[in-house]
PDB file of N, CA, C and O in Angstrom, chain B, residues numbered from 101:
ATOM      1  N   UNK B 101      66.092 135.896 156.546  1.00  0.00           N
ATOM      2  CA  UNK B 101      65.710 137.098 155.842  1.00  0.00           C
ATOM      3  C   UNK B 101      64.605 137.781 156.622  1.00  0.00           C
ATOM      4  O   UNK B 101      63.579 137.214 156.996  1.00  0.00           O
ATOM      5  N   UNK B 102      64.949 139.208 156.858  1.00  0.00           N
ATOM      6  CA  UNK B 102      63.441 139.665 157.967  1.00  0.00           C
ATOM      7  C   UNK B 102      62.944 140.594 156.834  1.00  0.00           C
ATOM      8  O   UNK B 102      63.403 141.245 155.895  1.00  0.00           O
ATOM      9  N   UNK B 103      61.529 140.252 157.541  1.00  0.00           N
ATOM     10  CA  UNK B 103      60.607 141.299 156.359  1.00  0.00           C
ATOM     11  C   UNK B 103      60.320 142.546 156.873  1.00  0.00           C
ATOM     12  O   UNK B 103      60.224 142.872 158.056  1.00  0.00           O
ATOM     13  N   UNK B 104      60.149 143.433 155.548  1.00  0.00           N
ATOM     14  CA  UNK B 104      60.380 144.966 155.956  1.00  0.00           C
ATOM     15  C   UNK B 104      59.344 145.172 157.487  1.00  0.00           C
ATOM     16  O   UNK B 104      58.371 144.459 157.730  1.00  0.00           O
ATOM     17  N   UNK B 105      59.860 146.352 158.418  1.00  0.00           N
ATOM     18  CA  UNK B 105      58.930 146.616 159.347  1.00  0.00           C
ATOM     19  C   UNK B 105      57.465 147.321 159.427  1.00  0.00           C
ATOM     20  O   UNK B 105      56.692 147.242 160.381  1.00  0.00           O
ATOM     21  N   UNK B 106      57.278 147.952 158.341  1.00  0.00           N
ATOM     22  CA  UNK B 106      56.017 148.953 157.662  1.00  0.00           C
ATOM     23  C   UNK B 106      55.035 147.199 157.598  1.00  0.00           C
ATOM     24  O   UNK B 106      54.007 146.947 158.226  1.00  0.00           O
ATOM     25  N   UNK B 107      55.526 146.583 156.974  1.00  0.00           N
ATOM     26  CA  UNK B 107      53.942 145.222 156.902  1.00  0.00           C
ATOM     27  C   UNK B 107      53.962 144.374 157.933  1.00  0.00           C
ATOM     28  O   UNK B 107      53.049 143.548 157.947  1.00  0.00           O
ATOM     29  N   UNK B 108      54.955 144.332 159.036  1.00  0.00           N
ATOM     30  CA  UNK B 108      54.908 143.953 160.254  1.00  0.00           C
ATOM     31  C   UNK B 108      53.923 144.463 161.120  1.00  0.00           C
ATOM     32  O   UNK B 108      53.027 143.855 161.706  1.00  0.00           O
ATOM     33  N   UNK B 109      54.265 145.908 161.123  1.00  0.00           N
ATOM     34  CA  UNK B 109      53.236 147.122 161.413  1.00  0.00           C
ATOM     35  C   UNK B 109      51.352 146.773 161.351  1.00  0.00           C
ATOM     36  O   UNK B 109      50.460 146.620 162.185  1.00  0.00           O
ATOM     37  N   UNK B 110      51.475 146.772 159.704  1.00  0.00           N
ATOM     38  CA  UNK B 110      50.500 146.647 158.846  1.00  0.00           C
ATOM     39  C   UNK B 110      49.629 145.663 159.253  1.00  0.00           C
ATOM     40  O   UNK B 110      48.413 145.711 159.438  1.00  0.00           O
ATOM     41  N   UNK B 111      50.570 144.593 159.388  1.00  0.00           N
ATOM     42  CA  UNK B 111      49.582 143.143 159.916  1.00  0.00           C
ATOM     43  C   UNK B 111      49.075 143.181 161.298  1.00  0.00           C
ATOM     44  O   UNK B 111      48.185 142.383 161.594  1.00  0.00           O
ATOM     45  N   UNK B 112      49.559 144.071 162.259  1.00  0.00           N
ATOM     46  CA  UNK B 112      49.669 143.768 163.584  1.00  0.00           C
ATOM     47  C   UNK B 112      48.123 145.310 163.569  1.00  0.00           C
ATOM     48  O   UNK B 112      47.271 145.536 164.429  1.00  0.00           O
ATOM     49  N   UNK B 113      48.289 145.774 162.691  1.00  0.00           N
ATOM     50  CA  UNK B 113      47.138 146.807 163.076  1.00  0.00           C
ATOM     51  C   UNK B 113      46.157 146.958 161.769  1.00  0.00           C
ATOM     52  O   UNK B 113      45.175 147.698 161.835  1.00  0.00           O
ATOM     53  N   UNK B 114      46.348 146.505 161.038  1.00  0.00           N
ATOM     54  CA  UNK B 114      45.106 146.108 159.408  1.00  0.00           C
ATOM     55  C   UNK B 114      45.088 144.720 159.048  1.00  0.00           C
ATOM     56  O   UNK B 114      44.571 144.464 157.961  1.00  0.00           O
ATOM     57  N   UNK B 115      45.688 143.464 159.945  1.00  0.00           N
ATOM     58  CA  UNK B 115      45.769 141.961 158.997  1.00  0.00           C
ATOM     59  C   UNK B 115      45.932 141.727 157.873  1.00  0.00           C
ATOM     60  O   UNK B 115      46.864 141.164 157.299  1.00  0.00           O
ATOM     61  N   UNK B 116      44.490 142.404 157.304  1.00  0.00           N
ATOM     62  CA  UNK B 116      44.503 141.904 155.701  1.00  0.00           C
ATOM     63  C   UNK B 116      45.325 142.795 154.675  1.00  0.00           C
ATOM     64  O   UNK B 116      45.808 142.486 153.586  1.00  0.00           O
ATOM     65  N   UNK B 117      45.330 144.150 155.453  1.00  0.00           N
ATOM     66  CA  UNK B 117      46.659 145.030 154.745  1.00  0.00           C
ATOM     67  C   UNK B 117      47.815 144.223 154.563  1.00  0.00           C
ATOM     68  O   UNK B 117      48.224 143.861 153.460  1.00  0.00           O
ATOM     69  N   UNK B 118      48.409 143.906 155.808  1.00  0.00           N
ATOM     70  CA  UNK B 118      49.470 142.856 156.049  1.00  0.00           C
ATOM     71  C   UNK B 118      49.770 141.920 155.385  1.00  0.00           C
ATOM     72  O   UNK B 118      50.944 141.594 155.207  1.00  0.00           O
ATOM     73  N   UNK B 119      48.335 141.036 154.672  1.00  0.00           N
ATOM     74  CA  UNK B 119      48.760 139.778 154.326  1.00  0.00           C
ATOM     75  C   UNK B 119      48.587 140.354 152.875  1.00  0.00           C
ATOM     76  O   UNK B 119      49.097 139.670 151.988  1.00  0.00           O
ATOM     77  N   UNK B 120      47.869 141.646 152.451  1.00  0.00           N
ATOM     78  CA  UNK B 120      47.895 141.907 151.041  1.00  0.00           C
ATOM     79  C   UNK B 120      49.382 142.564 150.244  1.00  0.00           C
ATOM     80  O   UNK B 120      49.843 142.326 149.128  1.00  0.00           O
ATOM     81  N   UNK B 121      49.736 143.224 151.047  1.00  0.00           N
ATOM     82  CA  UNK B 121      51.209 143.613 150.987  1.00  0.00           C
ATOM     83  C   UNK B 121      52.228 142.442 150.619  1.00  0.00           C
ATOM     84  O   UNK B 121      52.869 142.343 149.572  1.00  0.00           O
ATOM     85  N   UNK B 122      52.235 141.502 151.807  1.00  0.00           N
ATOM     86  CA  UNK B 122      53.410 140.903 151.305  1.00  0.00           C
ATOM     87  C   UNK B 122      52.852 139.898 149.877  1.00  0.00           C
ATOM     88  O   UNK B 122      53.432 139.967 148.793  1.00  0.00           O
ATOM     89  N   UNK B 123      51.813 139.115 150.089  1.00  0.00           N
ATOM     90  CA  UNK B 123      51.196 138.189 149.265  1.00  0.00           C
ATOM     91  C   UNK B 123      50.313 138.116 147.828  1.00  0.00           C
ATOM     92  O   UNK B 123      50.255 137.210 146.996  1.00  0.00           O
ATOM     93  N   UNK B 124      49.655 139.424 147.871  1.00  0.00           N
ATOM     94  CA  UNK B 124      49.002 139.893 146.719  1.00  0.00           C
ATOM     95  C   UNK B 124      47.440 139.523 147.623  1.00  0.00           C
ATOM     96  O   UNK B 124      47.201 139.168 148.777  1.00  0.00           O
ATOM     97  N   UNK B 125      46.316 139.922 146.011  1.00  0.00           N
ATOM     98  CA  UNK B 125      44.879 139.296 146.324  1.00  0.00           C
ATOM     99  C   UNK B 125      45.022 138.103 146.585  1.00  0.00           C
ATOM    100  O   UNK B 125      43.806 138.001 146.742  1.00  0.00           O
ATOM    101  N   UNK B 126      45.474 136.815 146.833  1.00  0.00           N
ATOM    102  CA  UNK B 126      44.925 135.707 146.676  1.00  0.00           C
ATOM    103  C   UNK B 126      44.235 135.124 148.060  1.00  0.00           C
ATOM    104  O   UNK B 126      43.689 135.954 148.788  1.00  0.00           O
ATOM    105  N   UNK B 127      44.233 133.750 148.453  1.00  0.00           N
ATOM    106  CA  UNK B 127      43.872 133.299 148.944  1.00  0.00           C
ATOM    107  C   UNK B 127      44.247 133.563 150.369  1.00  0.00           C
ATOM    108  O   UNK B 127      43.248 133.873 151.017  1.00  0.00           O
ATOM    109  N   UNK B 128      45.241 133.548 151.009  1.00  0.00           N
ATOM    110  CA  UNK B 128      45.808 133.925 151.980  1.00  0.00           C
ATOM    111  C   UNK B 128      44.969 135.260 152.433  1.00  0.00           C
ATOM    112  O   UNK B 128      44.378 135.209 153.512  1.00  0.00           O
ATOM    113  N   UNK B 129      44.908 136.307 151.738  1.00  0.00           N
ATOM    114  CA  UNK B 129      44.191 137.862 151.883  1.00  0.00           C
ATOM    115  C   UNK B 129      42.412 137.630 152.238  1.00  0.00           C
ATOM    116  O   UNK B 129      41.720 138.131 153.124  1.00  0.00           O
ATOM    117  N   UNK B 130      42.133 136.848 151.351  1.00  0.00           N
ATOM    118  CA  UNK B 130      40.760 136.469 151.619  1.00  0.00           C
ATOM    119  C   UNK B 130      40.267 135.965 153.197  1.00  0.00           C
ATOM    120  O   UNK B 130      39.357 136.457 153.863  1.00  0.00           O
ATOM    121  N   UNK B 131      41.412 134.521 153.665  1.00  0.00           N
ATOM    122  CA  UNK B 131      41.009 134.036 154.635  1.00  0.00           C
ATOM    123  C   UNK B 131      41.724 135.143 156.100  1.00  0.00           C
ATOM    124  O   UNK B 131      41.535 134.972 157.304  1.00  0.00           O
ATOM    125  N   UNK B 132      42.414 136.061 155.526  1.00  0.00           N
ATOM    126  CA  UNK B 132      42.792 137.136 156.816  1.00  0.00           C
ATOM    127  C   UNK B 132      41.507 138.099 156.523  1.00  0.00           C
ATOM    128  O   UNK B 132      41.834 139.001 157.294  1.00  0.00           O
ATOM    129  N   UNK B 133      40.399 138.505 156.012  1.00  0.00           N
ATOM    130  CA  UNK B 133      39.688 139.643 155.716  1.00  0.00           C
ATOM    131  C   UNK B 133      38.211 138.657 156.498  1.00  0.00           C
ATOM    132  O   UNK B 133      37.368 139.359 157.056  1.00  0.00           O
ATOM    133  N   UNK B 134      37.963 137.016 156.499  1.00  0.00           N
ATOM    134  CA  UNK B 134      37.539 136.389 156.925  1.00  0.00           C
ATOM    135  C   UNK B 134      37.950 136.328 158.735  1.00  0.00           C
ATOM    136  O   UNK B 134      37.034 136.499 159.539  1.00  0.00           O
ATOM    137  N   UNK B 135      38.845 136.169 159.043  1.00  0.00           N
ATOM    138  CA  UNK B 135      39.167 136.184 159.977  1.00  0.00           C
ATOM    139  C   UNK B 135      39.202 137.146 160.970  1.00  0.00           C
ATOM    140  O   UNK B 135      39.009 137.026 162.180  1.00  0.00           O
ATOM    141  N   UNK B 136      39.514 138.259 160.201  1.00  0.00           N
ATOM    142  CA  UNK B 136      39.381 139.391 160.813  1.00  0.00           C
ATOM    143  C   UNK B 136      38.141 140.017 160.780  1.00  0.00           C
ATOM    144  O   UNK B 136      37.941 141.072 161.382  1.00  0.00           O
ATOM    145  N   UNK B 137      37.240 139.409 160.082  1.00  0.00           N
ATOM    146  CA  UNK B 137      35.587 139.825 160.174  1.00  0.00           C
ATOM    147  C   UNK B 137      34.890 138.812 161.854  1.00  0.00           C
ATOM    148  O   UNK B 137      33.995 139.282 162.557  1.00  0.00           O
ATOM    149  N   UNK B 138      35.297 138.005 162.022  1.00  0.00           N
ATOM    150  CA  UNK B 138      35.449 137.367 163.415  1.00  0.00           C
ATOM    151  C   UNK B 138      35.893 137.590 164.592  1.00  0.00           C
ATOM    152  O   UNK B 138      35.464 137.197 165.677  1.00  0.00           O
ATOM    153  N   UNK B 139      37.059 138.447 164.252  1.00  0.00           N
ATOM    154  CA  UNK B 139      37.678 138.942 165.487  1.00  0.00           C
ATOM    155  C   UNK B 139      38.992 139.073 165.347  1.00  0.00           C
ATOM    156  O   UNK B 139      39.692 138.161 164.908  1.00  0.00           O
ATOM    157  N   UNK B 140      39.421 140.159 165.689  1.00  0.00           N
ATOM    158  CA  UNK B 140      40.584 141.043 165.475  1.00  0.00           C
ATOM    159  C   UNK B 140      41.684 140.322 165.437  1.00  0.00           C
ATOM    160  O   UNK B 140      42.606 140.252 164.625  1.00  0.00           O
ATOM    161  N   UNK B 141      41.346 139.554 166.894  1.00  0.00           N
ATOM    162  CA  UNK B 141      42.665 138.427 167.029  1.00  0.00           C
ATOM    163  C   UNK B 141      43.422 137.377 166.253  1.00  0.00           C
ATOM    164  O   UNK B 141      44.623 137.108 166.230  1.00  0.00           O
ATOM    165  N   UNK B 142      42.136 136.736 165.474  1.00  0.00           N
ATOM    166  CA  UNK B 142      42.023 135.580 164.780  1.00  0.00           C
ATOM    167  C   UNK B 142      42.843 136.379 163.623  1.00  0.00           C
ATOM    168  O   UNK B 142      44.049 136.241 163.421  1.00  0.00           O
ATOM    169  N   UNK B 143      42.196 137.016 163.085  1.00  0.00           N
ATOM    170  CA  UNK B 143      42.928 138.132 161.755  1.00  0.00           C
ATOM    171  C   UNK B 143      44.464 138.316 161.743  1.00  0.00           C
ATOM    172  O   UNK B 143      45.376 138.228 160.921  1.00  0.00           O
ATOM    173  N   UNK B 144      44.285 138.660 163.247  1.00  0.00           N
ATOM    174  CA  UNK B 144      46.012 139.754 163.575  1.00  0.00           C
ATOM    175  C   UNK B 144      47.258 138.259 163.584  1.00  0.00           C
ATOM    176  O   UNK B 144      48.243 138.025 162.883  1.00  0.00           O
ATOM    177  N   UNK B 145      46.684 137.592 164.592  1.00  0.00           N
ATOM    178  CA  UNK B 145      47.123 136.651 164.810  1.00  0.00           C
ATOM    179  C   UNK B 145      47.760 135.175 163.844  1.00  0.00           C
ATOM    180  O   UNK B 145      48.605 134.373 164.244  1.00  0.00           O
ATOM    181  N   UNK B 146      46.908 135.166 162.250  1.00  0.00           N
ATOM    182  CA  UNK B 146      46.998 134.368 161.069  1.00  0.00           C
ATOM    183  C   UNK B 146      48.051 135.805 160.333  1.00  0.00           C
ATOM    184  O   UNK B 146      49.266 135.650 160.447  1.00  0.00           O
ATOM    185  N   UNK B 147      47.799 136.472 159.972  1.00  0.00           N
ATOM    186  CA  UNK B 147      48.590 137.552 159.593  1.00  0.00           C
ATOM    187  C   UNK B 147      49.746 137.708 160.002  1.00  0.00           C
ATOM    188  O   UNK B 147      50.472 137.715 159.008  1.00  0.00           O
ATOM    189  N   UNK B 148      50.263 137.823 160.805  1.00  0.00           N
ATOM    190  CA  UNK B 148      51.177 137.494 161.815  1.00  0.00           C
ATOM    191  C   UNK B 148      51.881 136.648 161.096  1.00  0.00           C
ATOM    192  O   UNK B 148      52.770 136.799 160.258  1.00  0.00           O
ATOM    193  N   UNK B 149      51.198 135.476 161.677  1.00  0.00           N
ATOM    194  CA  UNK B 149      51.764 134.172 160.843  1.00  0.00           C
ATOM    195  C   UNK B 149      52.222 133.873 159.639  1.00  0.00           C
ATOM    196  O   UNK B 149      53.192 133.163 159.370  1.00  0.00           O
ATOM    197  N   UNK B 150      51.356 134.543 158.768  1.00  0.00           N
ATOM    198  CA  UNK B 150      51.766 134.655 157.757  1.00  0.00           C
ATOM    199  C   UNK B 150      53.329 135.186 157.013  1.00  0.00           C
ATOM    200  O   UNK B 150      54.064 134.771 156.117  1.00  0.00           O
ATOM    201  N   UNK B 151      53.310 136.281 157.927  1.00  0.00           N
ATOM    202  CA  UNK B 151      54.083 137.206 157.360  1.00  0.00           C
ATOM    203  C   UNK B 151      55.775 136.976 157.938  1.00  0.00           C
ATOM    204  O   UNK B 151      56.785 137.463 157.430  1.00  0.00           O
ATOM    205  N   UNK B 152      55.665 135.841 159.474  1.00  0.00           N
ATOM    206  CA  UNK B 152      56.532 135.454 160.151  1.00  0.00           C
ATOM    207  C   UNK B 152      57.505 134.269 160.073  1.00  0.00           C
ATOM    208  O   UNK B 152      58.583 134.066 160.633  1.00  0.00           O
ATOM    209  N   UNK B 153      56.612 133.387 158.996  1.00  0.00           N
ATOM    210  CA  UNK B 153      56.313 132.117 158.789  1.00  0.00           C
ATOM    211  C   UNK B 153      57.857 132.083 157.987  1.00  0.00           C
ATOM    212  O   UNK B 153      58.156 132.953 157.169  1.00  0.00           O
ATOM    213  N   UNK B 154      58.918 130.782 158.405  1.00  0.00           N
ATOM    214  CA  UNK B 154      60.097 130.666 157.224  1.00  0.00           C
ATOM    215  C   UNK B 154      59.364 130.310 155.978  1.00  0.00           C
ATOM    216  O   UNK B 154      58.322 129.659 156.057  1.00  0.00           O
ATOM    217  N   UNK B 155      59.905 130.743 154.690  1.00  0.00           N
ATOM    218  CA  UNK B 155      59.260 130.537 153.316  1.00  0.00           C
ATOM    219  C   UNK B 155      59.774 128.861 153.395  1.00  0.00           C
ATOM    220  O   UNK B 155      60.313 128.294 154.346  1.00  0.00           O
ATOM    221  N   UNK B 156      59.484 128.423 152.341  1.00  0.00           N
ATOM    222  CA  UNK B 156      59.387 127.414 151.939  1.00  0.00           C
ATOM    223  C   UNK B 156      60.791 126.587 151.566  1.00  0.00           C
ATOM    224  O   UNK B 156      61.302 125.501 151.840  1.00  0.00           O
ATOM    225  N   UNK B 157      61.088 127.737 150.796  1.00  0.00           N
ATOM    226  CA  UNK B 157      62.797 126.677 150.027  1.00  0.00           C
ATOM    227  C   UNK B 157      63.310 127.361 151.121  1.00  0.00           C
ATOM    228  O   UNK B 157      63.762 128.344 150.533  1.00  0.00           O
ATOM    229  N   UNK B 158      63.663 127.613 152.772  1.00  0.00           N
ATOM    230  CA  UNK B 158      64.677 127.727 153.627  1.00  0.00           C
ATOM    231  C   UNK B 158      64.774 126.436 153.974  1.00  0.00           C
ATOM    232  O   UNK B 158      65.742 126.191 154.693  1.00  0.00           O
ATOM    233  N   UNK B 159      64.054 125.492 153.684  1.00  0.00           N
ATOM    234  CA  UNK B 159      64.055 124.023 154.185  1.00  0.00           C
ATOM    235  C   UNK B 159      64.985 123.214 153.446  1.00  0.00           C
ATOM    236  O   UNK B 159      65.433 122.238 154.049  1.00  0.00           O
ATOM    237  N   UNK B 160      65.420 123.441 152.114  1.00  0.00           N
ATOM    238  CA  UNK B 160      65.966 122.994 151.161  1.00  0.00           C
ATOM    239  C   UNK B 160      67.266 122.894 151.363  1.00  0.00           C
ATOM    240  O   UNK B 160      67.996 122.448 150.478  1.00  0.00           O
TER     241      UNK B 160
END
């Protein structure tokens, strides 16, 4: 399943936009707004991840 390209976008040039879009406020959003207070990379780069990452029940 690929995720829309607008929060691909999003993550690769706001992180925490990125990870707030697909994920909501929670925890995930916090530690990209953390990360990205460190350095762009760290942010862009977990965001990324996030948003790239197979979900969970594809394992199932």
């Amino acid at each position: 399943m690929s995720r829309p390209v607008g929060r691909v976008v999003a993550a690769a040039l706001l992180p925490p936009l990125g990870v707030y879009l697909e994920e909501g406020a929670g925890r995930p959003f916090q530690i990209a707004c953390g990360l990205t207070l460190l350095g762009f990379l760290p942010g862009a780069g977990y965001a990324l991840w996030r948003l790239l990452r197979r979900p969970d029940h594809a394992f199932a």
